[in-house]
C-alpha positions in Angstrom: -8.9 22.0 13.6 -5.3 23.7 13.5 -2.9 22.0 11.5 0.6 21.6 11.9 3.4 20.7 9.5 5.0 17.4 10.2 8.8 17.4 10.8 11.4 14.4 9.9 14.9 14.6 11.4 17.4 15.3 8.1 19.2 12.0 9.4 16.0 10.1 9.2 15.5 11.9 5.5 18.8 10.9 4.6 18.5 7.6 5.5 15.4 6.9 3.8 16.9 8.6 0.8 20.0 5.7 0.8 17.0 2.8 1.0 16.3 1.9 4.1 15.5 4.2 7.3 14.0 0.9 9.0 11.5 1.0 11.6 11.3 4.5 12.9 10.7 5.4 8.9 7.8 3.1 8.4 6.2 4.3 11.8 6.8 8.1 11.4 5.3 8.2 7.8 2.0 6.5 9.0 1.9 8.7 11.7 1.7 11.5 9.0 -0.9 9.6 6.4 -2.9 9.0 9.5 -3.0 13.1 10.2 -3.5 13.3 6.1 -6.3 11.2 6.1 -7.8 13.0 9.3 -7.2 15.7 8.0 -9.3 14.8 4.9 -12.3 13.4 6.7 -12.5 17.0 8.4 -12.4 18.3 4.9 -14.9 16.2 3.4 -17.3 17.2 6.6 -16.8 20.8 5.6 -17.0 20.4 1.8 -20.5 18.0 2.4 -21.7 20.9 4.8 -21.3 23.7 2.2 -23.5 21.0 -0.2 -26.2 20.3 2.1 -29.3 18.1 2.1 -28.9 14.9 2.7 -25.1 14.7 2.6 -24.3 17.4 4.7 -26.4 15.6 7.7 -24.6 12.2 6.6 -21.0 14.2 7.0 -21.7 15.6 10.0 -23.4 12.3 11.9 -19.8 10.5 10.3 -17.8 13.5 11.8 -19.6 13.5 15.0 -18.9 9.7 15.6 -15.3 10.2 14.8 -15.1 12.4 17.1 -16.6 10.4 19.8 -14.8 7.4 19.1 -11.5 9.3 19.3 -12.4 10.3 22.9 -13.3 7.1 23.4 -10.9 4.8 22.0 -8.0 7.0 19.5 -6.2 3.8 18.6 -9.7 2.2 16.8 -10.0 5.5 14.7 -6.3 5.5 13.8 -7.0 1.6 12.8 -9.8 2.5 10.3 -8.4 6.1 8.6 -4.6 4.6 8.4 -6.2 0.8 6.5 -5.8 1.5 3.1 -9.5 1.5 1.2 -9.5 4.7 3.7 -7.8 7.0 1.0 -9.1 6.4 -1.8 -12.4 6.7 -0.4 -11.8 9.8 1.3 -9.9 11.5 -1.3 -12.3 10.3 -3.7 -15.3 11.6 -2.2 -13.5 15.1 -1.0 -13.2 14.9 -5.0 -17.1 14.5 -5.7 -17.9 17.2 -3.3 -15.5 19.7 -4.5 -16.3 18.6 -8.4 -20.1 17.2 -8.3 -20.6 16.0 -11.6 -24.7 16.9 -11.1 -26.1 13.6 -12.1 -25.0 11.3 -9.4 -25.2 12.1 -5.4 -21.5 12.3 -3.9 -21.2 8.7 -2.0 -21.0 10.2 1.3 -21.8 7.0 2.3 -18.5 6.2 1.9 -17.9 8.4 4.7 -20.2 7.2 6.9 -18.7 3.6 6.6 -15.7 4.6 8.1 -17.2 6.0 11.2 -19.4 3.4 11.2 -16.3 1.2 11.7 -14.4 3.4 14.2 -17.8 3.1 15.9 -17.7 -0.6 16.2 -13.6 -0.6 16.9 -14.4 1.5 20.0 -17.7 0.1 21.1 -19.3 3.3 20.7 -23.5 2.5 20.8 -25.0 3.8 17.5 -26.8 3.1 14.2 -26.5 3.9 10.4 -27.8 2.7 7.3 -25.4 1.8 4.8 -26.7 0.9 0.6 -25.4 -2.3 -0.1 -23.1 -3.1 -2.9 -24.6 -5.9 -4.9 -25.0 -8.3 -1.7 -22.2 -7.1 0.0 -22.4 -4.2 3.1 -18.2 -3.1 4.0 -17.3 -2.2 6.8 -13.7 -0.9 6.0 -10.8 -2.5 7.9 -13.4 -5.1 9.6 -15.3 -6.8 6.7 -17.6 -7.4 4.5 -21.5 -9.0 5.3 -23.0 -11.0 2.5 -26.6 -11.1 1.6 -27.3 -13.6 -1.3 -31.4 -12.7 -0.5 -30.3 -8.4 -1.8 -31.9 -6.7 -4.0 -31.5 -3.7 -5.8 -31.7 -0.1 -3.9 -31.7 -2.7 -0.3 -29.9 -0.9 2.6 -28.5 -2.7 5.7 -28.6 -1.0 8.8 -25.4 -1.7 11.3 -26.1 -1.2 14.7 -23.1 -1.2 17.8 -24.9 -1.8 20.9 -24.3 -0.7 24.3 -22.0 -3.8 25.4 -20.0 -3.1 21.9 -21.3 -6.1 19.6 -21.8 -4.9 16.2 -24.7 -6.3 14.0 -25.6 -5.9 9.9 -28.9 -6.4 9.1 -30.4 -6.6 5.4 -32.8 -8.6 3.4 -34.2 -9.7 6.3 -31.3 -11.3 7.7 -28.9 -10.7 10.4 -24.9 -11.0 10.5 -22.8 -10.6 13.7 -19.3 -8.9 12.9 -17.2 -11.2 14.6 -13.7 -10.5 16.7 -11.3 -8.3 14.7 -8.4 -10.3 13.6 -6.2 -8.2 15.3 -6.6 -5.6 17.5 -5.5 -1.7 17.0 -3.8 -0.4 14.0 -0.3 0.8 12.3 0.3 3.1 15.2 -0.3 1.2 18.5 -2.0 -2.3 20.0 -0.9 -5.3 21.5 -0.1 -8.2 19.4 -3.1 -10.4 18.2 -4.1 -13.9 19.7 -1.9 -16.9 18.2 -3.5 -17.7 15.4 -5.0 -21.0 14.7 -2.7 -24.2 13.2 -4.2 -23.2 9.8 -3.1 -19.4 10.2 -6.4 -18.0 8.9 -9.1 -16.1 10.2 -11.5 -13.8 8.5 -14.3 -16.1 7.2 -17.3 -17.3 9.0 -20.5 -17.7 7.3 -22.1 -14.9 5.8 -19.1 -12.7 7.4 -16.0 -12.1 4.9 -12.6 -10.4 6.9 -9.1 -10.4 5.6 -7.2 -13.4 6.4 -4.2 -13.5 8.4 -1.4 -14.8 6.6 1.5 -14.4 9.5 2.2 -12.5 12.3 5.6 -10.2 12.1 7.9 -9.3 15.1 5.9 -7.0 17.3 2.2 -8.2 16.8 2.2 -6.6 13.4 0.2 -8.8 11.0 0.4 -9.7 7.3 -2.9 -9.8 5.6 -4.9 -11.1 2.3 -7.4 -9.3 1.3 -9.6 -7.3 -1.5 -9.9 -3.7 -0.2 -13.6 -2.6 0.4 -15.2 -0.5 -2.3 -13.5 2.0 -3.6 -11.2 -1.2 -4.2 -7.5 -1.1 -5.7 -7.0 -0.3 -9.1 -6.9 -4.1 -11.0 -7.6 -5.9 -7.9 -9.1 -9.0 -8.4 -13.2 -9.2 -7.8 -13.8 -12.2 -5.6 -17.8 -12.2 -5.9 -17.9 -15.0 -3.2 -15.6 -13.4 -0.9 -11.6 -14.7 -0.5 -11.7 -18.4 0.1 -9.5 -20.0 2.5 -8.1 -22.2 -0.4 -6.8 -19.1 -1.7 -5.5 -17.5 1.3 -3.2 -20.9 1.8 -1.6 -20.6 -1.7 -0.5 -17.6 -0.2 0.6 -18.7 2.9 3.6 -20.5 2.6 5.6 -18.4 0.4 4.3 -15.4 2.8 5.7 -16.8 5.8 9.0 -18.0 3.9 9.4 -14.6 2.7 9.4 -13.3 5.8 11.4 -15.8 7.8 13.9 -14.6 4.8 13.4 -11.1 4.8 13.7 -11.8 8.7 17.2 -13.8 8.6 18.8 -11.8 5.6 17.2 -8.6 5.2 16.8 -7.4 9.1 16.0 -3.2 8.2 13.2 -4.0 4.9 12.0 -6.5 7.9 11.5 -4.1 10.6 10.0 -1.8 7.6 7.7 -4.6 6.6 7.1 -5.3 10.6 6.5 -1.4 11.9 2.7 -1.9 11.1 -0.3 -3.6 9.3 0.5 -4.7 6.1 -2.4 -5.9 3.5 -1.9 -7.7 0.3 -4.2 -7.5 -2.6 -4.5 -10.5 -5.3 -4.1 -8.7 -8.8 -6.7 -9.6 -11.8 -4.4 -10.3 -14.5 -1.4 -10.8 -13.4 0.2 -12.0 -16.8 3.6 -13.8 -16.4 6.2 -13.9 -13.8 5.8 -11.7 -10.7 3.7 -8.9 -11.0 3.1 -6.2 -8.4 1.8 -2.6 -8.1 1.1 0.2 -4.8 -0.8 3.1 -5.4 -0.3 7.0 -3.7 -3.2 6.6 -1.4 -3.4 3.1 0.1 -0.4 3.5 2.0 0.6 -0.2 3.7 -1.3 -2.0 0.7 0.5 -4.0 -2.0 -0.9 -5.2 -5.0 0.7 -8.3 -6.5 0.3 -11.7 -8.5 0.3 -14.9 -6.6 3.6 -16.1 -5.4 5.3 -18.7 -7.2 8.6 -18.8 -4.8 9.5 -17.4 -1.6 12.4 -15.4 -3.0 10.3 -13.7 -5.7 7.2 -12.7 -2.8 10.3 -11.5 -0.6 11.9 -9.4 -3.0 8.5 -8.3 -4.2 7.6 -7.1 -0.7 11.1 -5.0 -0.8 10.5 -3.5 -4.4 6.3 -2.4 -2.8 7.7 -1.5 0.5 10.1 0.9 -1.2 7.3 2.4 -3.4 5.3 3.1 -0.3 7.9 4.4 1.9 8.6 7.4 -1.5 4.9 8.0 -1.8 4.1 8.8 1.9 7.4 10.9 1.9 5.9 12.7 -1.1 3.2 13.4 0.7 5.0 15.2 3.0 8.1 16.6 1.2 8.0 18.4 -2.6 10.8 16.6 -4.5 9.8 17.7 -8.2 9.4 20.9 -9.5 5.7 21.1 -11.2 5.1 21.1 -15.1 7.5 18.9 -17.8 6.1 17.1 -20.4 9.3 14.9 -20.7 9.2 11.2 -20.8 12.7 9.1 -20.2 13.7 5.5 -20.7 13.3 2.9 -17.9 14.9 -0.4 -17.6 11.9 -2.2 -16.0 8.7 -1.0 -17.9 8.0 -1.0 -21.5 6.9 2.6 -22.0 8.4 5.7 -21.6 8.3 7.1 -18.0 7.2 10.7 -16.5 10.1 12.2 -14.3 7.9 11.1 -11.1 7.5 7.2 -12.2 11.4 7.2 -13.1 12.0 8.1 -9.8 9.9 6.1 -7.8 11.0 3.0 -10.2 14.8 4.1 -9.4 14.4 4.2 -6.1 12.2 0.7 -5.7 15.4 -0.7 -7.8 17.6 0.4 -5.6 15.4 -1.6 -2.7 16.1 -4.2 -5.4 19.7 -4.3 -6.1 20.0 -4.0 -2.2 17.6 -7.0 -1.8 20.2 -9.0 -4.2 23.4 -7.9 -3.3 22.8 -9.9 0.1 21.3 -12.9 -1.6 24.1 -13.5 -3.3 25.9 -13.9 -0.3 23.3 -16.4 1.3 22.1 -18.6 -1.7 23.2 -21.6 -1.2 22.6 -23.0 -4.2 25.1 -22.0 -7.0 22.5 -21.9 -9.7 20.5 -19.4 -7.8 23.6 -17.8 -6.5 24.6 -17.1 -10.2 21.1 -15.6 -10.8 21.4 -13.0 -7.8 24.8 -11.7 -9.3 23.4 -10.6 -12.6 20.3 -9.9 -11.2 22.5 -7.5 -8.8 24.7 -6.1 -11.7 21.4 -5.5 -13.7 19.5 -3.5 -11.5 22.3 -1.3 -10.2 22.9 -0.5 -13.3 19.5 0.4 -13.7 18.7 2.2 -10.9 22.0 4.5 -11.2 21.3 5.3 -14.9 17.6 6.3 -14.0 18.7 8.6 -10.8 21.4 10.1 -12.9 18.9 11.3 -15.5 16.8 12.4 -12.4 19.8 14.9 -11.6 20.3 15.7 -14.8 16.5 16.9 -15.4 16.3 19.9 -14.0 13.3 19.3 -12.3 14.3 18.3 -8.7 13.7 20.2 -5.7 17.0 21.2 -3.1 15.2 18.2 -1.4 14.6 16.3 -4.1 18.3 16.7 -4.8 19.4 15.7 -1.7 17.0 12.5 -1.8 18.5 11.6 -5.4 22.3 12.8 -4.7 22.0 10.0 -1.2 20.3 7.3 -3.8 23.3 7.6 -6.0 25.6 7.4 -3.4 24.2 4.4 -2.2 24.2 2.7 -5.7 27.9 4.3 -6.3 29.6 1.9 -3.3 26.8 -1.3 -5.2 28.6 -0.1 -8.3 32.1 -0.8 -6.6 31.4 -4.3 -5.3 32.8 -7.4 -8.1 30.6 -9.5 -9.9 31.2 -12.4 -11.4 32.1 -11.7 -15.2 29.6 -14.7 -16.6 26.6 -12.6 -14.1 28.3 -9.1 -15.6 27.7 -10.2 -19.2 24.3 -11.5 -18.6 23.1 -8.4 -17.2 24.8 -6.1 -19.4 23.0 -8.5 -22.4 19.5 -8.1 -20.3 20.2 -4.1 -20.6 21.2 -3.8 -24.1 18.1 -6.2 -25.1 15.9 -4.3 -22.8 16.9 -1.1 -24.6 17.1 -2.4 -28.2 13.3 -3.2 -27.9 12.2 -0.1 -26.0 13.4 2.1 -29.0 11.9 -0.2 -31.3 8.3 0.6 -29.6 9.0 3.8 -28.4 11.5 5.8 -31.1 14.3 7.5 -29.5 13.3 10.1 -26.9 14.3 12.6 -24.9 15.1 9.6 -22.1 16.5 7.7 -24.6 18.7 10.4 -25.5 20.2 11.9 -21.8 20.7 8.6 -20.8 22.9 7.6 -24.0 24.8 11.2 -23.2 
């Protein structure tokens, strides 16, 4: 395997850097945490090879069929290693190798179920035996088979035979992994089948998929789902599998979100549009609308259920941001290492490491973007009033934050150029009027906001740049 480093055209950098860089963003950075995540599995074959035993031979079967089913069929690997459960796993399990803790075997079954999936995706003939977790044997990006009959240490066996059908076995019981709910992945495939009148696919009997929420411009689709094992970070633990109940809470504001997104947002649409995208139900969720992404499950958001369409659209801007900096920090060095500073941030409660200030000032800026045209399309006045100060607020915010980002010391020449375009950006949002009633409110918001952080937190270093 000879690497090469990925390139992005300064334009497209810059771009990105301002907010948006569209389409052509979203689709070049999966292109590169597909070759990360490739680049891992080869990794992981290596490091399992230098253990031995048992989990070297696992790695190397895994390899071998990844490698087949690339020759075979390149877009059904690219489906499995770019869905998201695919980087924790991998990444976690590289982890295990390279640091065994001695007590426990590294889960190189992990690996195993990814290949196992390619496999299936390209209707390459072969068997593995997977441990099941509790009842449950994943297949990640496909599914999940339920055994209520499981016991403890029971393994299933899945099996792709030679005219492609793919079968789990356990407990003495057989489950047929039925048609994928769409076809291909992030970087190719034609657009799935019109879905049925109820929008949902994904469960059939003892067979739990994601369910298809709505399908985006292009094929792409927007999915419901808890990520196979290693799952999200506070995802919610659906023992039964996601019901179809749930799935249609979710519908209606996930298809009026995009139809608005659509209308009044067209580049965080095409962003949202340039590939799969899953959503993961949070466990608590608390008040209001609560939301979260995570470094390695690029194309995954995290979030409460919806209570509005403009709070799930705006809440796909503010994720889709965060994923767009964290794949681009995969790539690119924006911070230089080490500094145990911690600064003030107008959306969280705590103080904030240089990185999380920046990724929160640049989801803002998503944010204050996101608002500035909605208060130019609300047609109600109420909620019109309400997008102004929420406008003025989180410019504000977002240009305090990346002006202490300068200030730090800490950035990069790229990650100067990335913060110098964000302020920019949030410079000509800081020029546009506001209503003074929507100015005062948000200014209030901001000095409340603050008054209470330094009540919890004392007055830190953050606390003390930013009031410079």
């Amino acid at each position: 395997m000879n690497p090469s480093p990925y390139r992005m055209p300064g334009a497209l950098f810059d771009a990105i850097a301002g907010g948006g860089g569209g389409a052509a963003a979203l689709r070049l950075l999966g292109r590169a945490e597909h070759s990360r995540r490739l680049a891992c599995a080869y990794a992981v074959t290596v490091a399992a090879r230098e253990t031995g035993g048992r989990a070297g031979e696992a790695a190397e079967h895994a390899w071998g069929l990844f490698t087949d089913a690339t020759r075979a069929a390149p877009d059904a690997v690219a489906a499995v290693l770019t869905h998201p459960s695919a980087g924790p796993a991998l990444f976690g399990l590289l982890a295990q190798l390279r640091h065994p803790n001695g007590q426990l075997p590294p889960p190189v079954h992990w690996f195993t179920a990814l290949a196992m999936s390619a496999a299936a995706r390209a209707g390459l003939p072969t068997r593995a035996e997977l441990p099941l977790t509790g009842s449950w044997a994943a297949l990640p990006s496909l599914g999940r088979a339920r055994f209520p009959g499981a016991r403890p240490g029971d393994r299933a066996e899945v099996r792709v035979d030679g005219s492609g059908h793919c079968r789990v076995t356990a407990a003495g019981e057989t489950v047929e992994v039925p048609g994928l709910p769409y076809p291909g992945g992030p970087l190719s495939g034609p657009a799935p089948e019109p879905v049925r009148s109820d929008g949902f696919h994904g469960t059939t009997g003892r067979w739990h998929g994601a369910q298809l929420l709505t399908v985006l411009d292009g094929g792409a689709p927007l999915l419901l789902d808890t990520l196979d094992p290693p799952c999200f970070p506070h995802s919610a633990r659906h023992p039964e599998g996601l019901s179809t109940a749930e799935a249609q809470r979710w519908a209606g504001p996930a298809r009026g979100a995009c139809r608005l997104l659509r209308a009044d947002h067209p580049e965080t649409y095409a962003e949202l549009a340039a590939g799969p995208h899953l959503l993961v139900p949070l466990t608590h969720p608390g008040h209001g609308n609560r939301s979260g992404s995570s470094a390695e499950t690029f194309g995954c958001m995290a979030l409460s259920e919806p209570t509005s369409v403009t709070g799930l659209a705006v809440t796909l801007t503010h994720e889709t941001q965060h994923n767009k900096l964290a794949a681009l920090l995969h790539l690119f060095d924006l911070f230089e290492p080490g500094g145990p500073d911690r600064f003030y941030a107008a959306w969280r409660p705590d103080p904030r490491p240089l990185p999380g200030l920046f990724h929160g000032a640049y989801a803002h800026l998503g944010v204050a973007r996101f608002w500035e045209r909605r208060r130019e399309t609300e047609p109600d006045p109420a909620l019109r009033a309400t997008a102004h100060a929420q406008f003025a607020r989180w410019r504000l915010a977002a240009h305090e934050a990346t002006t202490v980002a300068l200030s730090s010391g800490r950035l990069t020449p790229l990650g100067h150029r990335f913060a110098q375009h964000m302020l920019t950006a949030l410079d000509t949002l800081r020029r546009l009027p506001v209503p003074a009633p929507a100015l005062h409110h948000a200014e209030s918001a901001a000095r409340a906001h603050r008054t209470d952080w330094h009540n919890r937190n004392g007055a830190g270093e953050g606390a003390r740049r930013l009031s410079a």
